[in-house]
N, C-alpha and C positions, 0 to 999 in steps of 0.2 A: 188195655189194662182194666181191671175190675175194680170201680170206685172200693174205698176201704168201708167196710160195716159199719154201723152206729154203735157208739160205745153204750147208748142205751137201750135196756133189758125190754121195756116195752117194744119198740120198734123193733128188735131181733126176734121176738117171739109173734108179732105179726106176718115178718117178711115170712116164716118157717113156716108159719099157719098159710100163706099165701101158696106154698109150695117150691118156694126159695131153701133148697137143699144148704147151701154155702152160709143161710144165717144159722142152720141148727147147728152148722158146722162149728162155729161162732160161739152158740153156747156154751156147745160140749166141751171148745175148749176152754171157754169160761170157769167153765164148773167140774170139769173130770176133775183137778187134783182134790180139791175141797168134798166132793163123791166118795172118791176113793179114800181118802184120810177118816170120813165118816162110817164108812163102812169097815175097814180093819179095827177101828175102836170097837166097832160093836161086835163084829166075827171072830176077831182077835186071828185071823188068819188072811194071811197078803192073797193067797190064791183064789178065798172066797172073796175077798175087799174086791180082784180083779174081775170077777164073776160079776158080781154084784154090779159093779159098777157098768158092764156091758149091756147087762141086764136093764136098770134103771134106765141108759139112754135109749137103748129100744123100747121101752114100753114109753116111755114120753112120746120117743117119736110116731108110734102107732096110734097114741091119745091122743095127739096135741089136738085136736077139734075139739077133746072136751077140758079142755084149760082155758075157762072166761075172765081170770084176769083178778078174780076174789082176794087171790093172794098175790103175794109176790110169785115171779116163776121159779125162780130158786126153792123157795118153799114149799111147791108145789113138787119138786125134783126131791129135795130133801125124805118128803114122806113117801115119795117110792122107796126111794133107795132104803131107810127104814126098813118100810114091809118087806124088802126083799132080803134085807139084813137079816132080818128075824125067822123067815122063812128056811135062809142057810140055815141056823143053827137050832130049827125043829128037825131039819132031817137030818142031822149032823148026830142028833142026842134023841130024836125019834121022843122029842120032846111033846111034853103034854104041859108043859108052865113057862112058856116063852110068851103068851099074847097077853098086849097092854091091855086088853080091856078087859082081863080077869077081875075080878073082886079083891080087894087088896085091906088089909085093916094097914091103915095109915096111922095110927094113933102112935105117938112117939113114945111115950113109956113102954113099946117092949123091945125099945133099941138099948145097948146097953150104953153109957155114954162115958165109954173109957177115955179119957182127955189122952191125946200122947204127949209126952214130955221127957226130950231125951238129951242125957248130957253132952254138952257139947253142942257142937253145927254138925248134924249130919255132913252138910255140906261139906266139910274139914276132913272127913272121915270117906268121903266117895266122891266115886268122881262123877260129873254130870253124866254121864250115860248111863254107870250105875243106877244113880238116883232114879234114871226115868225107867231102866228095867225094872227096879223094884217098884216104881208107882205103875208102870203099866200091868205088872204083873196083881196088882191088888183091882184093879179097874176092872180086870178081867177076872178076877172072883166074884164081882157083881152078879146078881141075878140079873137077864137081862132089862128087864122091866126098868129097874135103876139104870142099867148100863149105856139105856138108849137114851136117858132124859138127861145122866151126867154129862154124855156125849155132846148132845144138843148145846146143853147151856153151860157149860165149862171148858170145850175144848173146841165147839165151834162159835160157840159165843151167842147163839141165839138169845130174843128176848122170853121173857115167859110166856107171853105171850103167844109168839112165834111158835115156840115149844107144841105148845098145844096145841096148833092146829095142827100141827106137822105131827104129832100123835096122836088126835082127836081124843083128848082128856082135857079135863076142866082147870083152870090155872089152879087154882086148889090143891089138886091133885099131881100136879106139875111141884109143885114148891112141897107139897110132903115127899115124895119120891127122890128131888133132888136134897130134901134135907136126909135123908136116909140113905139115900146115897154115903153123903159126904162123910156121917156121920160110922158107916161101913166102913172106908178108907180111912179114917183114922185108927178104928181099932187094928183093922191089917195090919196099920203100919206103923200104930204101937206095939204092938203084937213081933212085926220085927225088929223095931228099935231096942223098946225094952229101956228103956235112958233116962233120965234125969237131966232137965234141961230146956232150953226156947223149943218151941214148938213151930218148926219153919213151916210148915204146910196148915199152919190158918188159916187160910185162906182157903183153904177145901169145905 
């Protein structure tokens, strides 16, 4: 029988750098659904999420000699899957304003800053799936730029820090982005509401 793997990330991305097929095996299952979950956020589509995600462990597995251990390896996996996310949807839209290192004026006065405020509990009025169709569906009016840093730090929970390197942008520019972000999904989904009332998504 085959002793069972190390539950830890260092030592599995050793043995794999060693040539131990069975720890990358290890990772992947580590990390495919958290991939995959990151990737449909940003694609907004499950066929490309599947792409993408295939994509990502192959290219790891061809780099892995150039992964020295600077970051975490997750993190390291995170910002392929990224660029490859972003990639889908330059040729999806034969896009020319999908890459994070464009120029960006961050300055917050030319967001507009419609507070939403709707009578009632949404929540009272939909039922949770609804709710999450209509927030997904506002997540996915994001530019991508916003769409991959909300992803990061809202829904996969990275630190800012994290953030950043996993998009090679300055934390700075990480916390404007995600404040523009947030502040995008609330007009959305003011903009759907329309209501008089607690504001359950303050938290956005």
């Amino acid at each position: 029988m085959t002793a069972p793997y190390s539950s830890d990330e260092t030592a599995l991305v050793s043995q794999a750098r060693a040539g131990d097929p069975g720890a990358f095996t290890e990772l992947v299952h580590r990390y495919d659904g958290k991939i995959f979950r990151l990737a449909r956020h940003i694609t907004q589509s499950p066929e490309d999420a599947e792409d993408v995600l295939q994509e990502t462990f192959l290219k790891a597995y061809e780099h892995l000699g150039d992964f020295h251990g600077d970051s975490k390896f997750y993190t390291w996996l995170v910002r392929i899957a990224v660029n490859q996310s972003l990639m889908k949807l330059r040729k999806r839209r034969g896009d020319r304003a999908v890459s994070l290192d464009q120029a960006l004026d961050t300055g917050e006065d030319t967001v507009t800053r419609e507070i939403a405020v709707w009578e009632g509990n949404p929540e009272q009025k939909y039922s949770q799936a609804e709710i999450r169709e209509i927030l997904a569906k506002a997540v996915e009016s994001l530019p991508p730029i916003f769409r991959a840093v909300f992803a990061l730090r809202d829904i996969e929970e990275l630190s800012t820090e994290e953030t950043a390197a996993v998009l090679n942008l300055s934390v700075p520019a990480v916390k404007s982005r995600l404040l523009r972000a947030r502040l995008r999904l609330r007009e959305k989904l003011t903009r759907h509401f329309r209501r008089k009332g607690e504001d359950v998504f303050a938290h956005l």
